[in-house]
C-alpha positions as CSV (number, residue, x, y, z in Angstrom):
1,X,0.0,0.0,0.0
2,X,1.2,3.6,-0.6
3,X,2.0,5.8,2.8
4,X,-1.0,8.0,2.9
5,X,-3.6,4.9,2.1
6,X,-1.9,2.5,4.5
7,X,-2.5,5.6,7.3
8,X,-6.0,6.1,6.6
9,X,-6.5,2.2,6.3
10,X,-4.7,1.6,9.8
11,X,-6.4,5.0,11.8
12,X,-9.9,3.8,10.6
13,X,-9.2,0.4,11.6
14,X,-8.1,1.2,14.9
15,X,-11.1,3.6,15.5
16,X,-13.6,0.5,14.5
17,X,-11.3,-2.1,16.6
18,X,-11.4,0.2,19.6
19,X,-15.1,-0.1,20.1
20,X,-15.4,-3.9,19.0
21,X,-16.3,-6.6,21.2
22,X,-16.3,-9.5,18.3
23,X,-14.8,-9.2,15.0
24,X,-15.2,-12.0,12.1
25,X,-12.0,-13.1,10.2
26,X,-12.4,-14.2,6.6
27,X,-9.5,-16.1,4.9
28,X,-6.4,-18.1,5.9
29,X,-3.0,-16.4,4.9
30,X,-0.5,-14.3,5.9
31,X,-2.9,-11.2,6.9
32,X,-5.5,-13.6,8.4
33,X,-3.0,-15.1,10.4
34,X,-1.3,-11.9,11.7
35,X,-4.7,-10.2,12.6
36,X,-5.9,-13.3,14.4
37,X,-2.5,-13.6,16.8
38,X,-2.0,-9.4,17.1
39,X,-5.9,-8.0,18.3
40,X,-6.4,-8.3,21.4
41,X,-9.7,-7.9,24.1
42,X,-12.1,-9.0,21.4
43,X,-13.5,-12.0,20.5
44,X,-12.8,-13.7,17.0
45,X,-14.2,-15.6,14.5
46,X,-11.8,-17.2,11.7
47,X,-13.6,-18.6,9.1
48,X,-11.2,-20.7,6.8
49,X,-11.7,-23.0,3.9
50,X,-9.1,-25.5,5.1
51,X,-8.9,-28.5,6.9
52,X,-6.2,-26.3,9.2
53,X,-5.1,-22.9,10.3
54,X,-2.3,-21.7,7.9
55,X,-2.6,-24.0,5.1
56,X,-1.4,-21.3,2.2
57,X,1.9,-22.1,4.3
58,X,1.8,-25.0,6.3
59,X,0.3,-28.3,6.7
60,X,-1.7,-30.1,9.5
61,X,1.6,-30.6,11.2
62,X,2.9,-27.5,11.6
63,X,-1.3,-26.0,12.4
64,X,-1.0,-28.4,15.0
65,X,2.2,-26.7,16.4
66,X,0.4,-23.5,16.3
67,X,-3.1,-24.5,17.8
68,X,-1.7,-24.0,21.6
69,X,-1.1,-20.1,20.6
70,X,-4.7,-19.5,19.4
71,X,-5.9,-18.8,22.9
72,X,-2.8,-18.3,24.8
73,X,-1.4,-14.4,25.6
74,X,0.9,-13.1,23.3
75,X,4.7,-13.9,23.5
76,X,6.7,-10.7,24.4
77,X,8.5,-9.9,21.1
78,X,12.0,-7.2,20.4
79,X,10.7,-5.5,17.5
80,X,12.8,-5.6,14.8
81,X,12.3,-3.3,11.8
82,X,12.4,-4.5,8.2
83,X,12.7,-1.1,6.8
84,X,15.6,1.2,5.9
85,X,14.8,5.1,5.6
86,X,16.8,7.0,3.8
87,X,17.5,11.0,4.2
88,X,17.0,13.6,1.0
89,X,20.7,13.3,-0.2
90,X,20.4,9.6,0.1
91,X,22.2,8.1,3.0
92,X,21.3,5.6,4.9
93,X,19.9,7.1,8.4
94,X,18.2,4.1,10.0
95,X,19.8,1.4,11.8
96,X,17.3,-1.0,11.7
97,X,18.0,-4.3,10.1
98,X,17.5,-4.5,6.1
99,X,15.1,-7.5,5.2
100,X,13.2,-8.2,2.2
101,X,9.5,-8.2,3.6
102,X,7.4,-5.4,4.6
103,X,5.1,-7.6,6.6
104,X,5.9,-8.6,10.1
105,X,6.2,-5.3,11.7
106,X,3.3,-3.5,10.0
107,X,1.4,-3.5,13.2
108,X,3.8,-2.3,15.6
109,X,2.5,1.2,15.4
110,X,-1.0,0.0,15.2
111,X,-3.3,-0.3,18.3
112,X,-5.1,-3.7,17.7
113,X,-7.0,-4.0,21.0
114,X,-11.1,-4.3,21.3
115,X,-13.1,-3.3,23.8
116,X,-14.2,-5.9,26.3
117,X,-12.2,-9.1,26.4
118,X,-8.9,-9.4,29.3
119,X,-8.3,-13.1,27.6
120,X,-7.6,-14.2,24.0
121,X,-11.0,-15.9,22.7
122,X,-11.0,-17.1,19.6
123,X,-13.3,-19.7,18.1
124,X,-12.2,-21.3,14.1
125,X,-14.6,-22.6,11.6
126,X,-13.2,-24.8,9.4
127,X,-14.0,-25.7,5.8
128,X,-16.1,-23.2,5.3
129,X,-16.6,-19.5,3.3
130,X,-19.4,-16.9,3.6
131,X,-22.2,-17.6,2.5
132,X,-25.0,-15.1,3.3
133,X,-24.4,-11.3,5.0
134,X,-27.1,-9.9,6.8
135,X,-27.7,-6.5,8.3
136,X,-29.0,-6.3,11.9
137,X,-32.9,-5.6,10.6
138,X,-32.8,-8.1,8.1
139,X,-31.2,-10.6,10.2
140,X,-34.3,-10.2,12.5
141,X,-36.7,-9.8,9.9
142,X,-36.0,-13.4,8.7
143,X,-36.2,-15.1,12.7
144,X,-32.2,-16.2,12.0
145,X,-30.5,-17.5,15.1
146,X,-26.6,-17.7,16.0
147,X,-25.0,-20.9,16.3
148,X,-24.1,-19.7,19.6
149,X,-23.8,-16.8,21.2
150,X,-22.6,-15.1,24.7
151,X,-25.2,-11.4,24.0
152,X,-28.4,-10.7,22.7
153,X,-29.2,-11.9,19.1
154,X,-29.8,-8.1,18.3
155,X,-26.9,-6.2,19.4
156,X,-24.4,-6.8,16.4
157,X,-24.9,-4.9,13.7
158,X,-23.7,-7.7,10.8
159,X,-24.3,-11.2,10.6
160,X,-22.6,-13.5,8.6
161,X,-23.9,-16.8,7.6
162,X,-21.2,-19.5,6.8
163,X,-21.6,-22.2,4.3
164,X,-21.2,-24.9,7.2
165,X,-24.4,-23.3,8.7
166,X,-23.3,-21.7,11.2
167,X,-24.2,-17.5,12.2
168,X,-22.2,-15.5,14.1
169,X,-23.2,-11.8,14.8
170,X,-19.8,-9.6,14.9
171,X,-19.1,-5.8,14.7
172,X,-17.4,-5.8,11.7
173,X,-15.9,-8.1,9.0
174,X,-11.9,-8.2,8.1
175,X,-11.9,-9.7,4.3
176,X,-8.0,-11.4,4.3
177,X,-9.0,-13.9,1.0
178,X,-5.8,-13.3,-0.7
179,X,-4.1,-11.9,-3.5
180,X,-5.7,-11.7,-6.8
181,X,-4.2,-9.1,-9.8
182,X,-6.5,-6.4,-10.7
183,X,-5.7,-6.7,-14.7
184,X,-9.5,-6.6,-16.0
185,X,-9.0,-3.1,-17.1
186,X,-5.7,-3.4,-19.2
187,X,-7.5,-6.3,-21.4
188,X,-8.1,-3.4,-23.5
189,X,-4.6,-2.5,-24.3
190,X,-3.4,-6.2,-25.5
191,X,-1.4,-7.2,-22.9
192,X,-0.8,-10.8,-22.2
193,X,-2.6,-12.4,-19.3
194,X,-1.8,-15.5,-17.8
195,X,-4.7,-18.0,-16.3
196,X,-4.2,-16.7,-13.1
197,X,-5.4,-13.5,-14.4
198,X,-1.2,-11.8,-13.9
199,X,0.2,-9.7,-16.3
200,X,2.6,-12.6,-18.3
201,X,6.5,-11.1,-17.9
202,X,10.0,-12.5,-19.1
203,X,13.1,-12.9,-17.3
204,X,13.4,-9.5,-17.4
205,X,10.1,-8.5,-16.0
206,X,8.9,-7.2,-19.9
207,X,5.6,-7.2,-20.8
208,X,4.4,-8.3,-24.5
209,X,3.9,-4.7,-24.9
210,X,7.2,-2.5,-25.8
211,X,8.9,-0.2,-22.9
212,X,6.0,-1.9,-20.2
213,X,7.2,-3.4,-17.7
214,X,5.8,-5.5,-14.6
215,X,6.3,-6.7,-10.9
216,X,4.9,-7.9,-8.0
217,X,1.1,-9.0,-7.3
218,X,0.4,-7.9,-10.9
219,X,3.0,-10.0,-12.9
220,X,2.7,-13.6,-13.8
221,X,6.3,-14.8,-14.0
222,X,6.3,-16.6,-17.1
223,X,9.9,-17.4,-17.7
224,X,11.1,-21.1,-17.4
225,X,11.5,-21.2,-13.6
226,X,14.4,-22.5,-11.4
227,X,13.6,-26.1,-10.0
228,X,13.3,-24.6,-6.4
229,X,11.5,-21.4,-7.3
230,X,8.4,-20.4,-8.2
231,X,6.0,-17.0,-7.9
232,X,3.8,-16.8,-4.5
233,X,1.9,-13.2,-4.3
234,X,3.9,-12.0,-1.4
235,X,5.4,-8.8,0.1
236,X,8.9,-10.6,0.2
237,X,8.3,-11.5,-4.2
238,X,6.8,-8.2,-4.6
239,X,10.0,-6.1,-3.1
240,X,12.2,-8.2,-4.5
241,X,11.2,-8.2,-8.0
242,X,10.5,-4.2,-7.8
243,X,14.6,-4.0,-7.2
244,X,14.9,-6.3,-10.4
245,X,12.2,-4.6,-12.3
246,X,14.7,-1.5,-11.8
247,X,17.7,-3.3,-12.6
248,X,16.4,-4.7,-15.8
249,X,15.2,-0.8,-16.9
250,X,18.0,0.4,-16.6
251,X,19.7,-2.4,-18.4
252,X,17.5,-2.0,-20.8
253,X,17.6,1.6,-21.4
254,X,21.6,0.9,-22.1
255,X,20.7,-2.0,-24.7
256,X,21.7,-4.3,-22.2
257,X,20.7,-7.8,-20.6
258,X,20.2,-7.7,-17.2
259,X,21.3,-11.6,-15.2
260,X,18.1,-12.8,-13.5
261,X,18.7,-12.0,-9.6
262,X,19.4,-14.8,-7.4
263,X,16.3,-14.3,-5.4
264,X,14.3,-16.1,-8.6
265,X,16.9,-19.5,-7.7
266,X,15.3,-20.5,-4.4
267,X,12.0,-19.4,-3.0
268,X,12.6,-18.4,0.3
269,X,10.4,-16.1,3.0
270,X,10.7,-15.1,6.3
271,X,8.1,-13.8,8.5
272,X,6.4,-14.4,12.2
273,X,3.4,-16.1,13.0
274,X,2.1,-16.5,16.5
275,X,5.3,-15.4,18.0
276,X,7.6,-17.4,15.9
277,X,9.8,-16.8,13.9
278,X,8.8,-18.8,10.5
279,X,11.2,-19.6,7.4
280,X,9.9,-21.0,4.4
281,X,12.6,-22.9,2.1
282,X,12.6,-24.0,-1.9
283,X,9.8,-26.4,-2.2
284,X,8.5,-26.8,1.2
285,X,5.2,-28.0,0.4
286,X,6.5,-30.4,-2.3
287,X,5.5,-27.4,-4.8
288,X,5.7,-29.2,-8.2
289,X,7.0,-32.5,-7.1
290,X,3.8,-34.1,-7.5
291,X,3.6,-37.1,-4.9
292,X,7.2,-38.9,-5.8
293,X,8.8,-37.4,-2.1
294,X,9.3,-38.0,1.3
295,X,9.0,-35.8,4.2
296,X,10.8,-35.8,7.9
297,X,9.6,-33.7,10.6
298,X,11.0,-32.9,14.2
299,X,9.0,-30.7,16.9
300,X,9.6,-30.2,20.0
301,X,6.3,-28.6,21.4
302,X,6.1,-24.5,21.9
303,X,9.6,-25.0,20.9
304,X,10.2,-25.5,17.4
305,X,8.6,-27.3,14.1
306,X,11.5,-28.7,11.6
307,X,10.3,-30.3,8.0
308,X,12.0,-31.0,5.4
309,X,10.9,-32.4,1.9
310,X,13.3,-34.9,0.5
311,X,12.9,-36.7,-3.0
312,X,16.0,-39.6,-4.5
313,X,17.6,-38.1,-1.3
314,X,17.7,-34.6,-2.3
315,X,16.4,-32.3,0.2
316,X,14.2,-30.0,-2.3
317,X,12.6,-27.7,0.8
318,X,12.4,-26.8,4.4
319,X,9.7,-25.1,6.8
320,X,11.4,-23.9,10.0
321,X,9.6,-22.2,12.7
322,X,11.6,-21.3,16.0
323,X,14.8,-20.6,16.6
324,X,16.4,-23.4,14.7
325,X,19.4,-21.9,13.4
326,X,19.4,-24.2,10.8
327,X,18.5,-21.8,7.4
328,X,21.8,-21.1,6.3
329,X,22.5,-25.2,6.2
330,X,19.4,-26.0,4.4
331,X,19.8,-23.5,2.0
332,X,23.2,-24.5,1.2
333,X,22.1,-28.2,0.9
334,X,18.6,-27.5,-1.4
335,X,21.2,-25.3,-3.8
336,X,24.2,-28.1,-3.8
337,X,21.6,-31.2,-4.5
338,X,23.9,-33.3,-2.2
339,X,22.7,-37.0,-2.2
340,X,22.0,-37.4,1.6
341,X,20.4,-40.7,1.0
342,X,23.0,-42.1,4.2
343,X,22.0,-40.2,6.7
344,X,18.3,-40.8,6.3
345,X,15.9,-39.5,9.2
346,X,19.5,-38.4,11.3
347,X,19.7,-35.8,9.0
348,X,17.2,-34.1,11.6
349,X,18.9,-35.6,14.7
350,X,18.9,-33.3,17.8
351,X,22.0,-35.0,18.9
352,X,24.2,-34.3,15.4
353,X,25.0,-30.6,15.0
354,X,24.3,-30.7,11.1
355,X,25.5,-27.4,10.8
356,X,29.0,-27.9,11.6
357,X,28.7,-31.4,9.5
358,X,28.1,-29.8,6.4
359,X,29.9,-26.7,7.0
């Protein structure tokens, strides 16, 4: 978001959160998961479409890890800017720590507390999506009744109905769906759209259309793609490929070629949910490996979550949440395909310091 709309977005937030005693959460990604572990004194309601919290980045494994957090106080956190500010002649004036997402801090300057509630309450629906909205009138007119509910029927002013059945009366609705490209309106000038409705780019983020060029959310990378890559509409891709879309500008305004930036070799992301710090790894879901792998998984509970996806002995990805220290290793071993067939399920022993090992 620009400056100015991201400060309108977060004071009129605040102001509605300030007065609310339940909100409704729609959705199951990054944003869905920050706002349901960050407000605080008001009850939610997280309606996802999954099987399990988190699923756009983790499975039921590491959901499970995370359940324990729902309802528990928030873990005291050092804040830890991802931004650099710069002064008018261009120096560096910030000493805050340069990272590649926007994300995880967005809410440090943000008060996200409700009204009533002293504990954490929140309640998940699962496999479900809105179905039905209803104002507080309507909701009324039709004799509807909430699945359950702790106040009178007619003190919320929105209901939402969810396609498991269930109604839950709320203040107000947060919409955190996902990411979809606004494009519809540049049909008109011949660009190239991919299915997923992205502007198609090469290698060096060029439209079909001469001197247009396109990154982030709106792009469809449509290059062929590093084994251990691939595009995922987040802040960390979005930043990173606004650098490159620079780069590759300026090559091209000087007739040159710019080499694709080693950010499009291995997907990588780093964020926090729930207190923890959470680093995605090449193909950690088995992204394009279709069902030919293996995966091995260590957790040690409120402590860590380590899983790693292995195929012919390879490891090909890595989720690690906590402080595992082990990102630099896995990194090193998903870029140098090293057969590590021998080691087997050791290779995420407790007892063998794998760093040093492969060092």
């Amino acid at each position: 978001m620009l400056p100015a709309l991201t400060f309108f977005f977060s004071q009129v937030f605040q102001k509605k959160l300030s007065n609310a005693r339940r909100v409704l959460i729609v959705g199951n990604g990054g944003i869905a998961i920050e706002l349901a572990y960050e407000i605080e004194n008001c009850q939610i309601i997280w309606a996802i479409k999954d099987k399990s919290v988190g699923a756009t980045f983790f499975d039921a494994g590491a959901a499970k890890f995370f359940l324990p957090c729902l309802n528990e106080g928030k873990q005291p956190e050092s804040f830890l800017s991802k931004r650099l500010n710069y002064d008018l002649e261009g120096s560096c004036i910030s000493k805050s720590t340069m990272g590649s997402a926007l994300g995880p801090d967005w809410s440090v300057h943000v008060n996200l507390k409700g009204k009533t509630l002293e504990k954490r309450n929140i309640h998940v629906e699962y496999e479900c999506e809105v179905k039905n909205l209803y104002e507080r009138e309507e909701f009324l007119k039709k004799k509807l009744k909430e699945t359950y509910s702790e106040q009178s029927e007619d003190s919320w002013p929105v209901y939402v109905e969810l396609t498991n059945g269930s109604i839950h009366g709320c203040d107000f609705i947060i919409s955190a769906t996902g990411v979809i490209p606004n494009t519809a309106f540049l049909h008109k000038n011949k660009f190239q759209i991919a299915d997923d409705g992205g502007i198609m780019v090469n290698d060096q983020l060029k439209t079909n259309l001469e001197d247009i060029f396109a990154a982030g959310d709106v792009c469809a990378a449509s290059w062929p793609l590093s084994k251990h890559w691939f595009q995922m509409r987040l802040w960390t891709q979005a930043r990173q490929m606004g650098a490159y879309a620079a780069k590759c500008m300026a090559c091209d305004i000087r007739g040159q070629t710019a080499i694709p930036d080693i950010c499009f070799d291995l997907f990588t992301h780093v964020t926090r949910f729930f207190g923890y710090k959470v680093i995605l790894l090449g193909l950690y879901n088995g992204q394009k490996l279709g069902t030919n792998y293996e995966i091995i998984v260590r957790s040690s509970e409120r402590t860590e979550y380590v899983k790693v996806v292995m195929q012919n002995g390879k490891m090909q990805g890595a989720v690690l949440i906590g402080d595992t220290d082990l990102e630099e290793t896995f990194e090193n071993l998903i870029h140098n395909c090293l057969d590590l067939s021998s080691y087997g399920e050791d290779i995420l022993n407790p007892d063998i310091d794998i760093e040093d090992y492969f060092d």
